[in-house]
C-alpha positions, 0 to 999 in steps of 0.5 A, spaced: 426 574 353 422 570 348 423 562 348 422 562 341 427 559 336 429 565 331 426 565 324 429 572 321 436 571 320 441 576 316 443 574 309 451 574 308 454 579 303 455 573 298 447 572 298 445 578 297 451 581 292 447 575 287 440 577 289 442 584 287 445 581 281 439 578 279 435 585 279 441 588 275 444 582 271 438 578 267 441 577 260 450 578 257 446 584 254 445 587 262 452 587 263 454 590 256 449 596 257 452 598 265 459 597 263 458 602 257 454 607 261 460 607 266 465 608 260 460 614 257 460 616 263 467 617 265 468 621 259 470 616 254 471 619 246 472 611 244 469 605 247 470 598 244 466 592 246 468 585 244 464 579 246 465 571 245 459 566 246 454 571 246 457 574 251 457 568 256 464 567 255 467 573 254 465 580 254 471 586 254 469 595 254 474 598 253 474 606 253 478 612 254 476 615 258 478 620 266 480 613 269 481 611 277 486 611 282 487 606 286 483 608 292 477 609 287 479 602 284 477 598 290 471 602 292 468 602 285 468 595 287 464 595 294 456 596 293 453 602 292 460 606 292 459 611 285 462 617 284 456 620 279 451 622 285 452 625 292 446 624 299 442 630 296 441 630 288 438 623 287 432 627 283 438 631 279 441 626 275 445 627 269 449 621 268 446 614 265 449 611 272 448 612 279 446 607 283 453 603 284 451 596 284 452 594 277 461 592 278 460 588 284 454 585 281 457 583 275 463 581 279 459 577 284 456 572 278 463 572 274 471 572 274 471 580 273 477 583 271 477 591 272 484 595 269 485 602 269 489 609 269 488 615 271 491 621 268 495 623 273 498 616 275 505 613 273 501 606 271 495 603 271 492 599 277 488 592 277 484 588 281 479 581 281 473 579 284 471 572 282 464 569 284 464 575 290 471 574 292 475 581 292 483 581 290 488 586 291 489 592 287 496 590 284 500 595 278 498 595 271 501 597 265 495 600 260 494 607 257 489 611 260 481 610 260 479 603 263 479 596 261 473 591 264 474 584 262 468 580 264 468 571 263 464 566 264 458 570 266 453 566 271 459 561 273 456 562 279 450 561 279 449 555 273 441 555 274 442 562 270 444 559 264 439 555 263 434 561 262 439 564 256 437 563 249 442 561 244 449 565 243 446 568 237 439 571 240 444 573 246 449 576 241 443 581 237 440 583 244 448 586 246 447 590 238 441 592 241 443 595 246 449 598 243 445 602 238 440 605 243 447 607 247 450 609 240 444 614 237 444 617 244 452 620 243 454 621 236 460 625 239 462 617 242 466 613 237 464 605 238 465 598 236 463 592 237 466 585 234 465 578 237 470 572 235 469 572 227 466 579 226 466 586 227 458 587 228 458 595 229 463 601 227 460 606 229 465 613 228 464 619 231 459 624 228 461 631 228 456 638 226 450 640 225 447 634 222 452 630 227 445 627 230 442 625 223 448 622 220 448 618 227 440 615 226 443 614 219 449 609 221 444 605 226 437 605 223 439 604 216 441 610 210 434 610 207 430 612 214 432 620 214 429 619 206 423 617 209 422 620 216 420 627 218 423 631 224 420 633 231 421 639 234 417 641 239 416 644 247 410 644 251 411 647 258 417 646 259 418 639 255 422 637 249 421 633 243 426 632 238 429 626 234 425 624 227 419 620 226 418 615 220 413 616 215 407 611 217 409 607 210 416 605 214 415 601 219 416 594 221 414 588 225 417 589 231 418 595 236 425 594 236 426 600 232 423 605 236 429 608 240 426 612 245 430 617 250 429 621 256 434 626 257 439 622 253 438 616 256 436 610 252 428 608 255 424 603 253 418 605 257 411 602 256 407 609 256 411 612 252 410 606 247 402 607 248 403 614 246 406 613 239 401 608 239 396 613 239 400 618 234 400 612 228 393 610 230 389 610 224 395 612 219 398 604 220 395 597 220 395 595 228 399 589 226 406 594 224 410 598 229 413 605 226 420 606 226 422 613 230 428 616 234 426 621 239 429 624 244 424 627 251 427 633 255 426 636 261 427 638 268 431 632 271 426 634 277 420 633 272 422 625 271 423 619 276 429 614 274 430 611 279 424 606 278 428 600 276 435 597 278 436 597 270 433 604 270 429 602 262 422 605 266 421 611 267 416 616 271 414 623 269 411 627 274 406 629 269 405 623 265 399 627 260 404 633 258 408 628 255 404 623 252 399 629 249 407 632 247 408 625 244 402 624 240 401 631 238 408 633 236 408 626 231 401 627 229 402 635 227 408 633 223 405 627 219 400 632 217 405 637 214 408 631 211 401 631 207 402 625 201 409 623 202 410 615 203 416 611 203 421 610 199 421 603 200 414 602 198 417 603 190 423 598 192 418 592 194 414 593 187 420 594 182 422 586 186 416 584 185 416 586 177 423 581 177 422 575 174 422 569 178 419 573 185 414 569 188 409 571 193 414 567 198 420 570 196 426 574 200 426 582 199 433 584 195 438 586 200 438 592 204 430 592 204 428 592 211 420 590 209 417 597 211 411 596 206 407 589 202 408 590 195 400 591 192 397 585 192 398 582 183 404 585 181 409 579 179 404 573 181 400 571 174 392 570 174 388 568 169 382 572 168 377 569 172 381 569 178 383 576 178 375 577 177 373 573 183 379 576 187 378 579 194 380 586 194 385 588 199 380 590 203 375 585 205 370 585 199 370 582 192 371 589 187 366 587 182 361 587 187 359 593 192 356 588 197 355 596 202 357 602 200 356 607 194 355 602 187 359 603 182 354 605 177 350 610 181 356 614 184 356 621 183 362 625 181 359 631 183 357 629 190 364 626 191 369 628 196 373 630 191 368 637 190 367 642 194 360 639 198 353 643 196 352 644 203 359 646 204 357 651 199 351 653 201 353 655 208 357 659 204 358 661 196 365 665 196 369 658 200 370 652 197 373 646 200 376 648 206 383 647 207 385 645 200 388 649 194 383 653 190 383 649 182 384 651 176 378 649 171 384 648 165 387 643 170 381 640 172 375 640 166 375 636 160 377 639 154 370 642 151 366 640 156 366 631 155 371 626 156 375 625 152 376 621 145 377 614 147 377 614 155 372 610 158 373 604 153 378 599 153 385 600 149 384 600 142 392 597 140 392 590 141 388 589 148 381 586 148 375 589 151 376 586 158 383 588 159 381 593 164 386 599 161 383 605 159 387 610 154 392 615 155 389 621 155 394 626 155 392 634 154 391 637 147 395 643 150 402 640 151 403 647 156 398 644 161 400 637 160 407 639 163 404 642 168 400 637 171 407 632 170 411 637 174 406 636 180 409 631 185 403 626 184 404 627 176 398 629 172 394 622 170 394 617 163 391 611 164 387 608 169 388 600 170 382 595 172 378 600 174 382 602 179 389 603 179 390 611 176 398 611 172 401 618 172 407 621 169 412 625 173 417 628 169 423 622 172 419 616 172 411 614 173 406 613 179 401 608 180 395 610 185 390 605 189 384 610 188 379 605 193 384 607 198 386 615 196 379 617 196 378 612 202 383 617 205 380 624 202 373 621 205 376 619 212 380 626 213 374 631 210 370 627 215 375 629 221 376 637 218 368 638 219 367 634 226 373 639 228 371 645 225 364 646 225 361 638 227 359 633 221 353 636 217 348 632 218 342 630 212 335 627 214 332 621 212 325 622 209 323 614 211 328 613 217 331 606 216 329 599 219 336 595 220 335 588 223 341 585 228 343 581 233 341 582 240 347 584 242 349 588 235 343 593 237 345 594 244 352 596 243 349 600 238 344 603 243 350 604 248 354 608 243 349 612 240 352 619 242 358 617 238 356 615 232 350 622 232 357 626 233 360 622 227 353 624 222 349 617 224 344 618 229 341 612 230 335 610 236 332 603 238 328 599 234 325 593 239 330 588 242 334 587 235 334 592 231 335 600 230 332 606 227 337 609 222 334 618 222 340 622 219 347 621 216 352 624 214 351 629 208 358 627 205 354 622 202 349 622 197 348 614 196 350 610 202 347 603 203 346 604 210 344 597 213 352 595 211 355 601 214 352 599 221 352 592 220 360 594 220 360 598 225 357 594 230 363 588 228 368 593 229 365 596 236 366 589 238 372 588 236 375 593 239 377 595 247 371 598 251 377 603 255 378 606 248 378 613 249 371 616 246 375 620 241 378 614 238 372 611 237 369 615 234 375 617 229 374 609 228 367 609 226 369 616 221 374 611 218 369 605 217 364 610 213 370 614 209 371 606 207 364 605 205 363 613 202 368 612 197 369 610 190 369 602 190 375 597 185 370 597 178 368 604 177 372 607 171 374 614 172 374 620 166 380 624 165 378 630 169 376 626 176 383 622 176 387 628 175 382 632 181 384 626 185 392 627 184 391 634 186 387 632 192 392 628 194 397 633 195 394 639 199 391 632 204 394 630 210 396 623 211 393 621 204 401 617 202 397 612 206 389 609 206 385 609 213 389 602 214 395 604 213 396 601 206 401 605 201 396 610 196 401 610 191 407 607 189 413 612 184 416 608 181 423 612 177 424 612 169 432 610 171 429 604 175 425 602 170 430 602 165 434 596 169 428 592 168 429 592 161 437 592 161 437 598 158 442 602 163 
């Protein structure tokens, strides 16, 4: 026998109920989330929370559910005693509890209070635990289902109330939590008060539309209007729910509800795939809002991974963010020129007199989209003129890229390529509708009268409108109005197009659409056929920092595959010899200067892919038509068309809004005449 005195010791039941109290109960919202799943679970119809102090002081479910005996009410108190899970099915689970810790860890840091009435019981039963302490099951009187009364949270164990936050921070993580549970059963009615509000009143949803009309009570009644559905299987796994368009979204990743097998997750991997599927349709700062719902074998994903069971393990973790990824990226494409609704919202706000750069939104407006930098905020001319423009550069000054005086509309994205046409004389532009010249060309040939120079009823010169230019045959006039981009009127400081639908008007940013056109194009070609290339008579010399041109040198198979092909040129410059032959007029030494800046800026583990789309991105950016080019008639109504048959063109390569509709009855309140 050993002489050495015992280190190892057996910890009591009271150590360690409030050690897996801690793993299970971090937060009043841990507890409302584990007392819900037990009431969901039960096959409860109604569950009703009331909370008081942010949940510290009191937290109350009550639910309608089956209920328990006596028996079953003193083991539900034991731990890990659970009725949802026998010894040979933990990797078969269809409940959202199953690990029968969560009552005897709340009870262990609380004054918990548990009643309850099964079906087939004359009365109900009670029973107490009080910082670990268990009391007896005494009668009680209640209708069937279970009421768990919860008070003083962390009495216990006070050095847990110092890492709380504050009752109202505390209050929003229990809504929080109730929203997922709620958007994963419509057939449940819940609500939610506390001790001077009724936070959520959620009724039950009911038919074919049960799970929108749900998504609709939690996320807000405008997200259906501006979401797209996902349905779609892979291999034995489902996708469904809905997914905001890229012009929706938000500042947080609190709106993306996720769920695998109906059970509310909030999974790090699958938060990168939806990262990777708004990739390069939002602004890298903005979440997108979505309701999905994941689907399959329960043998094919791993729960148990977490006490809280948030974290999930896919056995084929690759299938479901391919799934992921390529479900949502699919149905944008379908949603082709589509943008929020709330884009419109923010700009009629923005006409209201008084609305400042740092005013609130009007209520209900959830701040999907920035209103277009200008409206609402006076400028004297000389400020508009040296004004930055929304992407980084002075709209007057086509400091790289393509001038505004020598771009072509013949050799732009918006036509069919040349090259395209020589490799084969019967397509035109792939993947886009064939055009009517009636709607496409000038009226004999020419612009017509007046377009091109300012407008002559009581503008000056420099104001930067162009005229009306409505057709001269009213039939085609209307046509182009009923399109769902409207047929164009007038341009605005040589960059803003205004189209006329037939219940209101349009404004389109033409910078930024044609940056989308020039970025889309440019990815059909690569996917299709490669990016055709053009060589440089005289290679281009571009001078760089060390670093810039070994970065370049490093990336040189990317950017061949993306129609640049560069080699080094000494230690600190490259030699441009093909470009991509979209673009007949590129300042080229600018073009690679960003790339560099933006190969630096991003992560070296980004997959070659997303680089390389990257630097498409960067080039559509400097191919496309600059602020301070004036556009002829035929080339604004060639852009609207365009728009509609592209994917993704509601919002430019940084996920700003390309256009903004604005209704003719909106339009009538600005002026008091509804």
């Amino acid at each position: 026998m050993s002489s050495a005195p015992s280190v190892v010791r057996q910890l009591s039941d009271d150590t360690i109920n409030r050690i897996a109290a801690g793993e299970v109960i971090e937060r009043p919202a841990s507890v409302v989330k584990e007392l819900v799943e037990n009431a969901v679970d039960a096959g409860a119809g109604r569950v009703e929370i009331v909370t008081a102090g942010g949940g510290k002081t009191l937290i109350r479910v009550t639910d309608d559910g089956s209920g328990m005996s006596r028996d079953d009410l003193a083991l539900a108190v034991e731990r890990h005693c659970t009725s949802k899970l026998r010894a040979d099915d933990l990797l078969d689970i269809h409940t959202l509890g199953f690990r029968g810790e969560a009552l005897p860890s709340i009870g262990a840091v609380s004054r918990l209070a548990i009643a309850t009435r099964h079906a087939g019981e004359p009365h109900g039963w009670e029973i107490t635990l009080e910082g670990g302490l268990k009391g007896e099951p005494r009668p009680a009187g209640l209708a069937r289902g279970t009421r768990v009364e919860v008070r003083d949270l962390f009495f216990s164990t006070p050095a847990r109330l110092k890492f709380l936050k504050t009752e109202r921070a505390e209050a929003a993580a229990i809504t929080e939590v109730v929203k997922r549970l709620a958007l994963a059963r419509p057939d449940v009615r819940f609500s939610l008060s506390g001790a001077d509000r009724t936070a959520l009143d959620l009724p039950v949803a009911r038919g074919t539309d049960a799970r929108l009309v749900r998504i609709a009570q939690v996320v807000g009644a405008d997200f259906p209007d501006n979401a797209v559905p996902i349905d779609a299987e892979r291999e034995g796994v489902e996708l469904i729910g809905y997914a905001g368009l890229p012009t929706y979204h938000r500042a947080a990743s609190t709106w993306q509800y996720l769920m695998v097998n109906g059970r509310p997750v909030r999974d790090r991997q699958l938060f990168g795939a939806l990262r990777g599927a708004y990739q390069d349709l939002m602004r890298s700062d903005r979440h997108p809002v979505v309701v999905l719902d994941i689907r399959l074998d329960p043998h094919e994903v791993d729960v148990n991974v977490h006490p809280t069971k948030a974290d999930v393990r896919f056995r084929e973790q690759g299938l479901v963010r391919g799934l992921v990824v390529g479900a949502i990226r699919e149905a944008m494409a379908r949603a082709g020129h589509r943008a929020s609704t709330t884009v419109g919202a923010a700009t009629l706000a923005a006409f209201r007199t008084g609305l400042g750069p740092d005013a609130a939104p009007p209520a209900g407006h959830h701040q999907a989209a920035t209103a277009p930098r200008g409206f609402g905020r006076p400028e004297s001319p000389g400020a508009a003129a040296g004004r930055p423009s929304s992407y980084g550069r002075d709209p007057l000054r086509p400091s790289g890229g393509v001038s505004r005086e020598a771009w072509d509309w013949r050799v732009s994205p918006f036509r069919p390529d040349p090259m395209d046409r020589a490799q084969d004389p019967a397509d035109g532009d792939p993947g886009l509708p064939e055009r009517d010249p009636a709607l496409h060309e000038p009226q004999g040939g020419a612009p017509l009268p007046g377009f091109g120079e300012a407008a002559q009823a009581g503008f000056a010169p420099g104001f930067g409108v162009s005229a009306d230019i409505r057709s001269a045959d009213p039939a085609i006039d209307a046509e182009r109005a009923a399109r769902p981009l409207g047929a164009a009127r007038a341009q605005l400081h040589e960059n803003y197009i205004v189209a006329q639908t037939r219940d209101g008007f349009i404004l389109v940013d033409a910078h930024a659409a044609h940056e989308r056109l020039t970025y889309e194009r440019l990815k059909r070609q690569r996917a299709e056929t490669g990016i055709a290339r053009q060589m440089l008579l005289v290679p281009e010399i571009v001078e760089l920092p060390e670093e810039d041109a070994g970065r370049l040198a490093d990336h040189a198979a990317a950017l061949a595959e993306a129609g640049l092909v560069i080699e080094p040129f000494g230690p600190v410059a490259i030699a441009v010899r093909e470009t991509p032959a979209l673009f007949k007029r590129l300042d080229i030494a600018g073009l690679v200067r960003d790339i560099a800046d933006d190969l630096a800026d991003r992560d070296a583990s980004s997959r070659l892919d997303e680089r390389i789309n990257h630097i498409l991105s960067t080039m559509a950016c400097h191919g496309s038509v600059r602020t301070g080019r004036r556009l002829r008639p035929e080339e604004m109504d060639a852009l609207l068309r365009e728009m509609e048959a592209t994917p993704n063109s509601g919002q430019c390569n940084h996920g700003r809004p390309t256009w903004v509709e604005l209704k003719l009855t909106d339009i009538e309140r600005l002026f008091g005449r509804s």
